[in-house]
C-alpha positions in Angstrom: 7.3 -13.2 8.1 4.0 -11.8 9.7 1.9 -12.9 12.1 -1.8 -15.3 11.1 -3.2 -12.3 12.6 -2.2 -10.7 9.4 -2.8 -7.2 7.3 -3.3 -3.8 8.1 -5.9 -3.1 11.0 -8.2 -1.3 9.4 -11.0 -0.4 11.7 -13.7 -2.4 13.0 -17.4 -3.1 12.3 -19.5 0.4 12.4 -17.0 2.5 14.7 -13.7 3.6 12.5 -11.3 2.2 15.3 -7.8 1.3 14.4 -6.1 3.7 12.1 -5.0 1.9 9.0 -1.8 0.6 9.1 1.5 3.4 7.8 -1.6 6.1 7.1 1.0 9.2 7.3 4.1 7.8 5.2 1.4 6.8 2.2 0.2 10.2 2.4 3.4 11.8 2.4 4.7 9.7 -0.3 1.6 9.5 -2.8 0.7 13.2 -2.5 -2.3 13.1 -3.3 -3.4 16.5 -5.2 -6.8 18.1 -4.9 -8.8 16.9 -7.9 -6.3 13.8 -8.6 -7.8 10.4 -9.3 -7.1 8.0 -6.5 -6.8 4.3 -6.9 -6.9 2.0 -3.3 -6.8 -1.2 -4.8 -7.7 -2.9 -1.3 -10.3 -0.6 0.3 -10.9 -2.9 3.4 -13.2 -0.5 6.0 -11.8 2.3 4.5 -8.8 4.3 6.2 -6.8 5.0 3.6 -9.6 5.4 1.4 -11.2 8.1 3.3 -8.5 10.0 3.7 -7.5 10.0 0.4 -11.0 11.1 -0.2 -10.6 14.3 2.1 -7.2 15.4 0.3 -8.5 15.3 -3.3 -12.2 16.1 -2.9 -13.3 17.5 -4.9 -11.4 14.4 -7.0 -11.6 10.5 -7.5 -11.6 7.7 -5.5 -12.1 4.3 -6.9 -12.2 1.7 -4.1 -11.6 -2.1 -5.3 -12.4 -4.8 -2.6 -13.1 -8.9 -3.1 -15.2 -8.5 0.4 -18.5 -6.6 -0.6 -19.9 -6.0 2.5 -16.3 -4.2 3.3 -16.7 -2.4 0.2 -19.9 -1.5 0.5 -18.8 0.0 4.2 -16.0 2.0 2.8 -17.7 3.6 -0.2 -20.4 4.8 2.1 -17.9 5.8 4.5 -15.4 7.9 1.8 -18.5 9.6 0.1 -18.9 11.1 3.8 -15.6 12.5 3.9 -15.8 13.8 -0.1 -19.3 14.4 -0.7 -18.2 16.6 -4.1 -16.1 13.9 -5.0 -16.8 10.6 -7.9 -16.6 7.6 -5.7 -16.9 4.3 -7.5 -16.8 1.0 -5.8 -15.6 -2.1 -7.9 -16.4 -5.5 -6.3 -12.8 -7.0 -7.5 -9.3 -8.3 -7.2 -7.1 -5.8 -8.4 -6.2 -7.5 -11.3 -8.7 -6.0 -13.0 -7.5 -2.3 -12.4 -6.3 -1.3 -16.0 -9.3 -2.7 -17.3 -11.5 -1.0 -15.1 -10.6 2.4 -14.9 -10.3 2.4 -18.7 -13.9 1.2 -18.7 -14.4 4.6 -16.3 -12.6 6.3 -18.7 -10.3 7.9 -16.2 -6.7 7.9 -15.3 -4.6 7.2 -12.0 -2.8 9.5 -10.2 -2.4 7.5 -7.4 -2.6 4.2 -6.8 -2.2 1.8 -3.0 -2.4 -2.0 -2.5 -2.5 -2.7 0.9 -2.3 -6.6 0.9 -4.2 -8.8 2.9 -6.8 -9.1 5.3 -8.5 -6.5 7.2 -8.9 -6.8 10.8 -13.0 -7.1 10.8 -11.8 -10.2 8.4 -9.5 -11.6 11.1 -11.6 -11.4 13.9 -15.0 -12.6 13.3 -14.6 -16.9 13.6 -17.3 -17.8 10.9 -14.6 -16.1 7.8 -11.9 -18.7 9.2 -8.8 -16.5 8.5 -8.0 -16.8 12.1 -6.4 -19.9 14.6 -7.4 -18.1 17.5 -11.1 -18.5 17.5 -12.9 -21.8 16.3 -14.9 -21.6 12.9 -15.0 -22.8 9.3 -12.1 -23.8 7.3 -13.0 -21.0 5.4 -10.7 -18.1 4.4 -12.4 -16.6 1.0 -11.7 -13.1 0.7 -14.6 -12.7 -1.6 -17.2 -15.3 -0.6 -19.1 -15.8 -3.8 -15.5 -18.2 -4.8 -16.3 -21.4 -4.5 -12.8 -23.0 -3.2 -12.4 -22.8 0.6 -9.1 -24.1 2.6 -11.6 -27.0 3.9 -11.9 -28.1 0.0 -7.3 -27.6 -0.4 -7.1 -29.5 2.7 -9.4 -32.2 1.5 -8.4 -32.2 -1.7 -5.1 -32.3 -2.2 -2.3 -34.7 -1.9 0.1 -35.3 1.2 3.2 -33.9 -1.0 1.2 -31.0 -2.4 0.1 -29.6 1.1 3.6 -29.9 2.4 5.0 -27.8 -0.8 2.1 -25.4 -0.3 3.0 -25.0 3.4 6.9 -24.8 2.3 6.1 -22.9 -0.5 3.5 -20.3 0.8 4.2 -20.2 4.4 7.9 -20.8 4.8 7.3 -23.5 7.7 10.6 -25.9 7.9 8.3 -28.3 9.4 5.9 -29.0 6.4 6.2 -32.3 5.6 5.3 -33.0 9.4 2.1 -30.9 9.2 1.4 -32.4 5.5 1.7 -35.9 7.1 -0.3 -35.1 10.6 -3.2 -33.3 8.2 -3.2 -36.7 5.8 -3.4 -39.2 8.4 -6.1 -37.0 10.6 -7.8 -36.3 7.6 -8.5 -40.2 6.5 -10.4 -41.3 9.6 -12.3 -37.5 10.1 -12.5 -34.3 8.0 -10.9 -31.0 8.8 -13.2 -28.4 8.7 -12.8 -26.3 11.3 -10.1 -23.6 12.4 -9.6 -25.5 15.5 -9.1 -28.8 14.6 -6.4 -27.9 11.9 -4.0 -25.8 14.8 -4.4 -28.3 16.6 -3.5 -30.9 14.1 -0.1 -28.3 13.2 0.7 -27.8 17.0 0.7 -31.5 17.3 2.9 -32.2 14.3 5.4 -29.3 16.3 5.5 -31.7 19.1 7.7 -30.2 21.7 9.4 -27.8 19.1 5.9 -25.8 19.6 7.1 -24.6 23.3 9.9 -22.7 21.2 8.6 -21.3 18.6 8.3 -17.4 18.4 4.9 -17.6 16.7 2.3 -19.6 17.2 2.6 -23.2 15.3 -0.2 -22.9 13.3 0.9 -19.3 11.8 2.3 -20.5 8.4 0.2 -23.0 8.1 -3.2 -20.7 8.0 -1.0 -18.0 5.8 -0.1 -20.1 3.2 -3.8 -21.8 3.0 -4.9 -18.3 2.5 -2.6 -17.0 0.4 -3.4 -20.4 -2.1 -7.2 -20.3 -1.0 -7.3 -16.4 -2.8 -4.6 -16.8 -5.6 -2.8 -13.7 -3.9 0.5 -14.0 -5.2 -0.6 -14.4 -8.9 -3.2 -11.6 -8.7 0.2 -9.5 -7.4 2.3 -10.5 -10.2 -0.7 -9.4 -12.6 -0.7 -6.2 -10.8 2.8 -5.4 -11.0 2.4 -6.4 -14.7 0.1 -3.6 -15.5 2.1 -1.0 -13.7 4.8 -2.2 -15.9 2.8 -1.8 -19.0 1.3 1.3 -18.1 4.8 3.0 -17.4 5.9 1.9 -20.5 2.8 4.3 -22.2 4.4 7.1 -20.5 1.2 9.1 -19.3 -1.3 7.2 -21.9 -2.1 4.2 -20.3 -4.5 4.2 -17.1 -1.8 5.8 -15.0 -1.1 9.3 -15.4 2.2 10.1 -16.6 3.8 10.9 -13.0 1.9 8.5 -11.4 2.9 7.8 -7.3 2.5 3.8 -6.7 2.8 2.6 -2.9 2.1 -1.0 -1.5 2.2 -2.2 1.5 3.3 -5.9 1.9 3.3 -7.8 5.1 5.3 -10.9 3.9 8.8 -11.6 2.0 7.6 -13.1 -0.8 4.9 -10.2 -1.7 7.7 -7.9 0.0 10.1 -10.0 -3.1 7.9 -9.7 -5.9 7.1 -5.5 -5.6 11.1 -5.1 -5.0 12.0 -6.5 -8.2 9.4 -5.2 -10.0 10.1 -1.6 -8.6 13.7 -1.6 -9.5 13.0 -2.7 -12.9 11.2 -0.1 -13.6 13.8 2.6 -12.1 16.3 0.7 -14.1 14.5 1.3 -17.2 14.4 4.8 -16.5 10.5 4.6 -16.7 10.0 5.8 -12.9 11.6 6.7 -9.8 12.0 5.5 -6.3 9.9 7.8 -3.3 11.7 5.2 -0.9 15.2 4.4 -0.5 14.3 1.0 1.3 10.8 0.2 2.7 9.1 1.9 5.6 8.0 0.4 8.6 5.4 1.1 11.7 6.7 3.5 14.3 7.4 1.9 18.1 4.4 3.6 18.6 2.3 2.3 15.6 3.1 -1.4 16.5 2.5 -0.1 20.1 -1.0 1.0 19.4 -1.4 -1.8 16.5 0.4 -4.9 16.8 -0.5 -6.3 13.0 1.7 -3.6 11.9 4.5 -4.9 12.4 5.2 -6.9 9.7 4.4 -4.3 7.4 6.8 -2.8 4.5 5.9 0.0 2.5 7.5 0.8 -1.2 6.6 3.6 -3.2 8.0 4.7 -7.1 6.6 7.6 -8.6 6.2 6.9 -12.8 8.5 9.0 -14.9 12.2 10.0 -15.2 13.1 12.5 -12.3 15.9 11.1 -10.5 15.3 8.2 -7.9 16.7 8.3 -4.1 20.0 6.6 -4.2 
């Protein structure tokens, strides 16, 4: 389970900051190629991005990104790094990849998803991913949505927050939350970051002295997670790697194609597993990992939000997998 805090920690604002998070095992794994075609499906400021940028210039890099202003950063920031290279900036979820790059008319080589949030996300109050600061219930990856976790935790019943919450976030206390957010929620909205933590450490009670992360932390996941459909726009993902693996080299990823995401909870962590190994089981690719990598001492040292991190990586194609 990962912390509220989140995804990889991407830099911040204008300065490049943080390195993103497992930067030298997705470049050892993906190989990127000069001249290859580069997919980061969740461009954030752009780390990864960039970097890929520098190894395939003069190449592709098409950056995907639900935040614009985040996209528009890292576009500007790769084409500084590949200034011979195509850079194209898609203002998406990534379920749109296949459709997209066939639009471009171009094939993958490579393709990331690094899930989540970046840390500029995270840290600035008025986004609301974050119990740690006080701001809008509003956690919208991409802003121009119209569903915030003010309007899920107005909106729906007692029962269907305390699934979500079991559901999404894994809390065992859920139904105490779902019932502390109902009966709050009847005599004054919730509309602030604040006021819901406080409503989940209260439903805690004294179970909130012992817990290893903050109360509030699975609470604000699985509102996000819902808020931004994540876990479907995964599966639809993972479906069109399937499919194009099954075209063997003549759908929109190249034949021997190196996939690597980078998951930083266990259902996400679940759904690429099981999707990976069915495709080495088909014989239609191979695995680059034998089990998932994870931040260094000193990674998580320098960058606590890497923790939670897992990496997996398959390559498309026959060759034989890592036992």
């Amino acid at each position: 389970m990962r912390r509220a805090a989140g995804h990889a920690a991407d830099d911040h604002d204008g300065g490049h900051g943080h390195e993103p998070v497992l930067l030298t095992s997705v470049m050892k794994l993906t190989a990127p190629q000069r001249g290859d075609c580069v997919m980061d499906m969740t461009a954030g400021r752009g780390g990864h991005a960039s970097a890929f940028a520098a190894a395939v210039d003069p190449g592709v890099v098409i950056l995907f990104d639900r935040d614009a202003d985040n996209l528009q950063h890292a576009v500007e920031r790769t084409r500084t790094v590949a200034p011979n290279s195509r850079i194209e900036g898609v203002h998406a979820d990534f379920r749109s990849a296949a459709t997209v790059i066939a639009q471009l008319g171009l094939r993958a080589d490579v393709l990331l998803a690094d899930l989540g949030v970046s840390s500029n996300q995270l840290d600035t109050p008025e986004r609301g991913f974050s119990f740690h600061d006080d701001g809008p219930l509003d956690m919208r990856l991409d802003r121009s949505r119209s569903v915030t976790a003010a309007d899920l935790v107005r909106d729906l019943s007692e029962s269907d927050i305390a699934s979500l919450i079991a559901t999404l976030g894994e809390d065992p206390f859920s139904r105490a939350i779902a019932r502390k957010i109902a009966q709050s929620r009847a005599t004054e909205p919730i509309t602030t970051t604040a006021h819901l933590a406080r409503l989940v450490r209260e439903a805690y009670g004294s179970r909130a002295r012992f817990s290893r992360l903050h109360p509030a932390t699975r609470t604000f996941m699985a509102l996000r997670i819902a808020v931004n459909d994540e876990l479907r726009a995964l599966e639809e993902l993972l479906g069109s790697i399937t499919s194009a693996a099954q075209a063997r080299g003549t759908g929109w990823l190249s034949g021997e194609a190196r996939v690597a995401i980078i998951s930083f909870h266990s259902l996400e962590d679940r759904q690429v597993k099981r999707s990976f190994a069915a495709l080495v089981d088909a014989a239609l690719a191979h695995r680059l990992t034998r089990r998932p990598e994870v931040a260094s001492d000193t990674e998580v040292e320098a960058n606590p939000r890497a923790r939670s991190a897992k990496l997996r990586a398959i390559a498309l194609g026959t060759r034989k997998s890592l036992p």
